[in-house]
C-alpha positions as CSV (number, residue, x, y, z in Angstrom):
1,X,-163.3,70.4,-22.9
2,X,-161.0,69.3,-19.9
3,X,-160.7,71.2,-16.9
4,X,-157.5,70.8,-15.5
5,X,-156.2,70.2,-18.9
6,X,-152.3,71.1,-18.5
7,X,-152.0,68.7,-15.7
8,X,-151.1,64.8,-15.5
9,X,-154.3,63.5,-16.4
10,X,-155.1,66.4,-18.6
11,X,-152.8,65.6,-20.9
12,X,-153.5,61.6,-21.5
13,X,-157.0,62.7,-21.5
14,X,-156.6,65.4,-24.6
15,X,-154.5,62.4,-26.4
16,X,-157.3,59.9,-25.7
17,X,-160.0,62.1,-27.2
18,X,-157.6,62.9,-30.2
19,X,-157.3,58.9,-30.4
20,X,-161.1,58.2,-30.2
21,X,-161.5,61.0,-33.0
22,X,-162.4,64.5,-31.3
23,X,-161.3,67.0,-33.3
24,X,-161.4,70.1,-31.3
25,X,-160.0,69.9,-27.5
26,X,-160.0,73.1,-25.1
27,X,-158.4,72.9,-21.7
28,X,-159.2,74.8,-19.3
29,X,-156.5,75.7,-16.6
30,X,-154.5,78.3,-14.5
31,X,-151.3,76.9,-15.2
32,X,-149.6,77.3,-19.0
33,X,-149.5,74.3,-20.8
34,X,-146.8,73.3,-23.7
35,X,-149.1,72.8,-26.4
36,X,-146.3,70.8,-28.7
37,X,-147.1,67.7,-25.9
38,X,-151.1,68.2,-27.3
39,X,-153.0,66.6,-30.5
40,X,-152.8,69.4,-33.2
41,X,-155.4,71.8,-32.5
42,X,-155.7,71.7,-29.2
43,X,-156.1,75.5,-27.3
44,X,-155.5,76.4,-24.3
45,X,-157.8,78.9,-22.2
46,X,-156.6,80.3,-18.6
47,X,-159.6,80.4,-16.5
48,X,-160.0,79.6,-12.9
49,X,-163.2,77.2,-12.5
50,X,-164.1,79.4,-8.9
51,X,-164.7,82.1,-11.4
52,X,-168.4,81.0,-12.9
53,X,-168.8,84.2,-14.9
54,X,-165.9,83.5,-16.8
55,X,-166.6,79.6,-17.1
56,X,-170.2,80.9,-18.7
57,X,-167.9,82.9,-21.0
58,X,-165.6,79.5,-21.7
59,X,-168.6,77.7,-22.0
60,X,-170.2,80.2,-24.6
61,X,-167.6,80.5,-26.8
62,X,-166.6,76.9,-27.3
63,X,-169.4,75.1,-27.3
64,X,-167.8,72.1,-26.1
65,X,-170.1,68.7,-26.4
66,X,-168.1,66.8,-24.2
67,X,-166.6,68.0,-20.5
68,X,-164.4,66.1,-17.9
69,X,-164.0,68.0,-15.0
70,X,-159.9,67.1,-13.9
71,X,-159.7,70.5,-12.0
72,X,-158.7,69.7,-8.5
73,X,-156.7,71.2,-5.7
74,X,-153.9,68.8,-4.6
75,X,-153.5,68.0,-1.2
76,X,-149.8,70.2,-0.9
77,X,-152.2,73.0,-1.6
78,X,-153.4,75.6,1.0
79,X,-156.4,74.5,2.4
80,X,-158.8,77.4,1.3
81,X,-157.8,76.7,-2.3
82,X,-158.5,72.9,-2.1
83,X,-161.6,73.4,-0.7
84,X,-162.7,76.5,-3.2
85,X,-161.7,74.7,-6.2
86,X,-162.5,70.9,-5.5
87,X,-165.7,71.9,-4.4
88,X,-166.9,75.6,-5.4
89,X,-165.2,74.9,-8.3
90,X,-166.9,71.6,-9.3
91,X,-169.9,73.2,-9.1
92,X,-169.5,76.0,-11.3
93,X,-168.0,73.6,-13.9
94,X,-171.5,71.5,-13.9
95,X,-173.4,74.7,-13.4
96,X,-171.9,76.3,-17.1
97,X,-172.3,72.8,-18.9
98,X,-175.7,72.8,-17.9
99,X,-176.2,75.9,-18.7
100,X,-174.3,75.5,-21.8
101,X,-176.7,72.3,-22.7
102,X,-173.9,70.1,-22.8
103,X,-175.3,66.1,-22.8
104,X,-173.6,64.9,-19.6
105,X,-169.7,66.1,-17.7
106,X,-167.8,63.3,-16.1
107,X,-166.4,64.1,-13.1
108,X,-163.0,63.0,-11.6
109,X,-163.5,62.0,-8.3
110,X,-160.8,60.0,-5.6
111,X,-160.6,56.7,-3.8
112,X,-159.5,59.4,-1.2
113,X,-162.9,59.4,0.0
114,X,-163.2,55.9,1.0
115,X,-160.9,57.3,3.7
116,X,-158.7,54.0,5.4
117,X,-161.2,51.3,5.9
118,X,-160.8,48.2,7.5
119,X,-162.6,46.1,5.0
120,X,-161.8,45.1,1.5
121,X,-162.1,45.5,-1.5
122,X,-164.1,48.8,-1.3
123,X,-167.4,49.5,-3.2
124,X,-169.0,52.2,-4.8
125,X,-171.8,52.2,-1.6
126,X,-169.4,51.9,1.2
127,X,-169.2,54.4,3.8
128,X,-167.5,58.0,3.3
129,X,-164.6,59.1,5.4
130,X,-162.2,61.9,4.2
131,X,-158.9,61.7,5.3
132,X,-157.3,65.4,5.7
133,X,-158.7,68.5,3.7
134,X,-158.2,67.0,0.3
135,X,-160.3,63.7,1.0
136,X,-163.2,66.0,2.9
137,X,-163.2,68.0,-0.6
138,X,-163.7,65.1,-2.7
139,X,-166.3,64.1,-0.7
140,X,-168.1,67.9,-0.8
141,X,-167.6,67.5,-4.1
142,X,-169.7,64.6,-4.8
143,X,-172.6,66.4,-2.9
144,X,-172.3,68.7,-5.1
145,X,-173.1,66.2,-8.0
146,X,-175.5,64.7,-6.3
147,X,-177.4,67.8,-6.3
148,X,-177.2,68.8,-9.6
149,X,-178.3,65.3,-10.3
150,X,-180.9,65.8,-8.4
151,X,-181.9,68.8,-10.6
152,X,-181.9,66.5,-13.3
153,X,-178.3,67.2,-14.8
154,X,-176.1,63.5,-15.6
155,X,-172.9,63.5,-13.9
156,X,-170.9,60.7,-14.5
157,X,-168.5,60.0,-12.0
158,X,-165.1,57.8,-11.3
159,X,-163.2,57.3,-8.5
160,X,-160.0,56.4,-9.3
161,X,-157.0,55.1,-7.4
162,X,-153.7,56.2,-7.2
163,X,-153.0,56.8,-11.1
164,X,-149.7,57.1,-13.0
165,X,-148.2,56.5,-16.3
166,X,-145.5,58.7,-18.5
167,X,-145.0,62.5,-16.8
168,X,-146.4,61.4,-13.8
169,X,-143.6,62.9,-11.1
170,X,-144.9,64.1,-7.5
171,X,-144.8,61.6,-5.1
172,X,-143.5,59.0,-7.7
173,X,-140.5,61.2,-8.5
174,X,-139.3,61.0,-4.8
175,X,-139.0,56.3,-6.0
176,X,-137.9,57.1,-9.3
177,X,-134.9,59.1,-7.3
178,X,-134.1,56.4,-4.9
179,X,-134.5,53.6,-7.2
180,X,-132.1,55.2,-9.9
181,X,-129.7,56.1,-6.8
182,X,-129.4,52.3,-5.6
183,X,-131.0,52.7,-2.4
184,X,-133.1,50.8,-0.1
185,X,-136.6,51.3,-0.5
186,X,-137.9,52.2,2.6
187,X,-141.7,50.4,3.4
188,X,-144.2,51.2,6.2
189,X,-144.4,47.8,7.4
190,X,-143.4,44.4,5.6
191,X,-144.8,45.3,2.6
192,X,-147.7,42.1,2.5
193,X,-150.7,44.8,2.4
194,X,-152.2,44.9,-1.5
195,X,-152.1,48.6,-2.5
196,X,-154.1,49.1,-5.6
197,X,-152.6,51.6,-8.2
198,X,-154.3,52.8,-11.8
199,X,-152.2,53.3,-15.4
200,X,-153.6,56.5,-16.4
201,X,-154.2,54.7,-19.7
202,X,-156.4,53.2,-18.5
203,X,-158.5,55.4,-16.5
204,X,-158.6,57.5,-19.5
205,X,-160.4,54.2,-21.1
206,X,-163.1,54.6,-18.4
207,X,-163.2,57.9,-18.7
208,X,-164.2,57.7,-22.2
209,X,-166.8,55.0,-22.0
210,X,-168.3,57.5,-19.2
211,X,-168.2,60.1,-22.1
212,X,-169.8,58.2,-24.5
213,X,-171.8,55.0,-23.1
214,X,-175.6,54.9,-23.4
215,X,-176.4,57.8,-20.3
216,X,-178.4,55.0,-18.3
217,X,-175.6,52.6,-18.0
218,X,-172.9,55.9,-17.8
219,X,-174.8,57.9,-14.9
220,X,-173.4,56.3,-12.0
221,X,-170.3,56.1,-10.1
222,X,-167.7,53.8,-10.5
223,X,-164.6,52.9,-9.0
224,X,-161.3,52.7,-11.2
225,X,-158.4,50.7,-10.1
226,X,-155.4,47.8,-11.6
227,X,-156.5,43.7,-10.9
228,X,-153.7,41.0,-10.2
229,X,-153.2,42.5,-6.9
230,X,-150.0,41.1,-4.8
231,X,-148.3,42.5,-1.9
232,X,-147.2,45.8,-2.8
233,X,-143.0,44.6,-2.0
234,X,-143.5,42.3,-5.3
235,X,-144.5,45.1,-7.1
236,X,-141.8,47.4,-5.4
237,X,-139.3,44.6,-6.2
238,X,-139.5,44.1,-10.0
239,X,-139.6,48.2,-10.6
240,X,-136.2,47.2,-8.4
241,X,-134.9,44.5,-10.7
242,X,-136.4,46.5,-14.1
243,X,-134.2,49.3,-13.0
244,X,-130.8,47.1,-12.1
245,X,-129.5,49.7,-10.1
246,X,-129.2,47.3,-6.4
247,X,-132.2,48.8,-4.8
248,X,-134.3,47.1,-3.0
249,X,-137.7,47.4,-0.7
250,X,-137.0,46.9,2.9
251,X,-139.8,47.6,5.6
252,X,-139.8,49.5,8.6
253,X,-142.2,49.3,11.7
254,X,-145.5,51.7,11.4
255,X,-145.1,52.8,14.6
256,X,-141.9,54.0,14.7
257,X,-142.3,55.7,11.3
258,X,-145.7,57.4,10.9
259,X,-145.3,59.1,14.5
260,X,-141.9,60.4,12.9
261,X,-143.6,61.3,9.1
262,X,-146.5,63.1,10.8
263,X,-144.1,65.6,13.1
264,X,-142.3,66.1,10.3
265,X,-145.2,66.9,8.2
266,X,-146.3,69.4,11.1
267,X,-143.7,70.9,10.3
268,X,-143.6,71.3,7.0
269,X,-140.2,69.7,6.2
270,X,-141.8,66.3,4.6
271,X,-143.8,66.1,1.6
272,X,-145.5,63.4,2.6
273,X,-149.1,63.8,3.2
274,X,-151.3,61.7,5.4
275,X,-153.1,60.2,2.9
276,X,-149.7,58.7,1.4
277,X,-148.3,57.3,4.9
278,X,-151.3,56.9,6.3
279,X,-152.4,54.5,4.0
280,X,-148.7,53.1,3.1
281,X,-149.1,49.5,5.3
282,X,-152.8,48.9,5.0
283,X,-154.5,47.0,2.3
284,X,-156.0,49.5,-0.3
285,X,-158.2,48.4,-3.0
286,X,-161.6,48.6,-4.7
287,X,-163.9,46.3,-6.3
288,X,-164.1,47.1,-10.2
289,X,-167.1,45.0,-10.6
290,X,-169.3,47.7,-11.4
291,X,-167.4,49.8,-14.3
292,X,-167.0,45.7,-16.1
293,X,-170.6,45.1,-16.0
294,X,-172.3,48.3,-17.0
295,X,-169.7,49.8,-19.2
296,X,-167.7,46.5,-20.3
297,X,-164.4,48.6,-19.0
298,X,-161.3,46.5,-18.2
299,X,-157.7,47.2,-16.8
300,X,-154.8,46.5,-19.5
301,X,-151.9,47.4,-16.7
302,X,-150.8,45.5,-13.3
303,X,-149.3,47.8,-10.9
304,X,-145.8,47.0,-11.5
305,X,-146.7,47.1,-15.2
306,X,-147.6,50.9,-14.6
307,X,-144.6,51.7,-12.1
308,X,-142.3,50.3,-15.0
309,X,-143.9,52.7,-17.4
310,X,-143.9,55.6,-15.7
311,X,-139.9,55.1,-14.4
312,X,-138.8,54.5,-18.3
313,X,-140.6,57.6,-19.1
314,X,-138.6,59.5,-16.0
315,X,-135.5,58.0,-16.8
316,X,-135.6,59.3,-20.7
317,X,-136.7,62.4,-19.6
318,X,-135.1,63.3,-16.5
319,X,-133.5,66.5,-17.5
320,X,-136.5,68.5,-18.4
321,X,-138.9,66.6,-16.3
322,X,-136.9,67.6,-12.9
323,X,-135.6,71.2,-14.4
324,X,-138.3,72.9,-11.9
325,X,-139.8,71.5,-8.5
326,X,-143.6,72.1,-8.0
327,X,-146.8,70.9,-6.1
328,X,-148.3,69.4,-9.3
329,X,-148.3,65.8,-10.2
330,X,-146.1,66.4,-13.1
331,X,-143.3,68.3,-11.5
332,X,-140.8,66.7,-8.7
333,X,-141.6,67.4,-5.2
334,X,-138.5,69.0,-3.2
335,X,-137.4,65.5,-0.7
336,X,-136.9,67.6,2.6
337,X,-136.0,65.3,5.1
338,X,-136.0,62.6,3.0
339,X,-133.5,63.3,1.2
340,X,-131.4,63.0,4.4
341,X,-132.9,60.2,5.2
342,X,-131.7,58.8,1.5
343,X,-128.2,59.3,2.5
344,X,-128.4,56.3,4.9
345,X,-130.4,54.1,3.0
């Protein structure tokens, strides 16, 4: 069972399972899901996870004997649905698989919860700091899984960077646009910070091996990110040159621009989030150390590696990926400002 199942990371995660030999995958979801992009056989239930009488029911009748809990409220969302999903809603989910007698559910946790630290890389044991409603969440979340495993229940848990891959759109979409356009890329600062990113291949790697490793090594929490780090304008630059369209990263003072992203935030003209600008011109990164030596798990994808792969996909799928604008990580996010802004870049 995935929760979350029709979204981004829902929909690597059913073809991972399918890949590693599950036969029978049920998301669970509020949004409809094309189940052609699915392995054969997968169903879809709609079922809000702040609903725990209907999760028991879920639960009940599939029997699953293996959960990941990917249901989350995105940050664009309104803030009492981030906060009764991400964390109500994480509870229910462990409270039916416990319930249900399922082994162990591996929970999807964020790097948002590290907050913006001044130290680097981050580990698993650092200090807590949510940045805006969605980062608070993440962290009530994982108090929530600490109590259940207090109770005796194993939850897994990763905390994974910034992930994308093929149908990742969001944010990402906004690049993809300016890149295919010819434009300057426009950086918060020179571009010299390291800014971690994640191919969702890959976290679905780890996500497995927290499925399925022996439960001693598996109960913990891990953070999930891509190695060979550089500054993020190398990365920015070959998705550039990879795309051959003249675009190019150029940077921008931080105190000129995050003033000017968080009025127009405020006002709800920019879908830029705090988290994203926020975080833009600092370093960003987490030590993998622990995820390699208890569960042998090991990045195949470099960050530019993952941007390429993910712009390829947009590019060959442009038509139907952009058809409708959304909040989701798998439909484009209407530009706002920004797309003013691109007319001068």
């Amino acid at each position: 069972m995935i929760t979350g199942g029709s979204g981004f990371l829902g929909l690597h995660m059913a073809h991972k399972l399918a890949e590693k030999g599950v036969g029978e995958i049920t998301l669970v979801d509020i949004a409809d899901a094309d189940l052609d992009e699915y392995p054969p056989g997968t169903r879809l239930v709609i079922q809000d996870v702040r609903d725990l009488e209907g999760l028991r029911r879920v639960f009940g009748e599939t029997g699953p004997e293996l959960v990941v809990h990917g249901a989350a409220a995105l940050p664009l969302w309104k803030k009492r649905d981030i906060y009764s999903t991400n964390v109500g809603g994480t509870d229910n989910v462990l409270t039916a698989a416990r319930e249900a007698g399922v082994p162990r559910t591996v929970h999807v946790s964020s790097t948002a919860v590290y907050g913006v630290p001044k130290t680097h890389p981050i580990f698993e044991n650092d200090r807590l700091i949510g940045v805006g409603h969605y980062g608070v969440s993440k962290i009530q979340a994982e108090e929530v899984v600490r109590r259940h495993r207090e109770a005796g229940y194993p939850v897994p848990v990763v905390r994974p960077k910034t992930f994308i891959g093929t149908h990742r759109l969001g944010v990402f979409q906004i690049l993809y646009d300016w890149i295919e356009s010819g434009r300057r890329i426009p950086l918060i600062g020179d571009g010299s910070n390291l800014y971690q990113l994640l191919e969702v291949d890959d976290l679905c790697d780890a996500i497995w091996l927290c499925l399925t490793a022996e439960l001693e090594k598996a109960d913990d929490t891990f953070n999930v990110g891509a190695w060979n780090l550089r500054p993020i304008r190398e990365d920015v630059r070959e998705l550039c040159d990879f795309a051959g369209t003249g675009g190019r990263p150029v940077g921008f003072p931080p105190w000129l621009v995050k003033p000017a992203l968080g009025f127009f935030r405020l006002i709800n003209v920019s879908p830029l989030y705090r988290w994203v600008y926020g975080t833009a011109d600092k370093d960003s990164y987490v030590s993998i150390d622990r995820i390699k030596e208890a569960l042998g798990w090991e990045p195949r994808y470099s960050n530019a590696e993952a941007l390429i792969r993910s712009y390829r996909w947009y590019l060959e799928n442009k038509p139907e990926a952009t058809a409708q604008a959304g909040v989701t990580h798998r439909t484009p996010w209407k530009q706002g400002v920004l797309g003013l802004f691109k007319r001068f870049m």
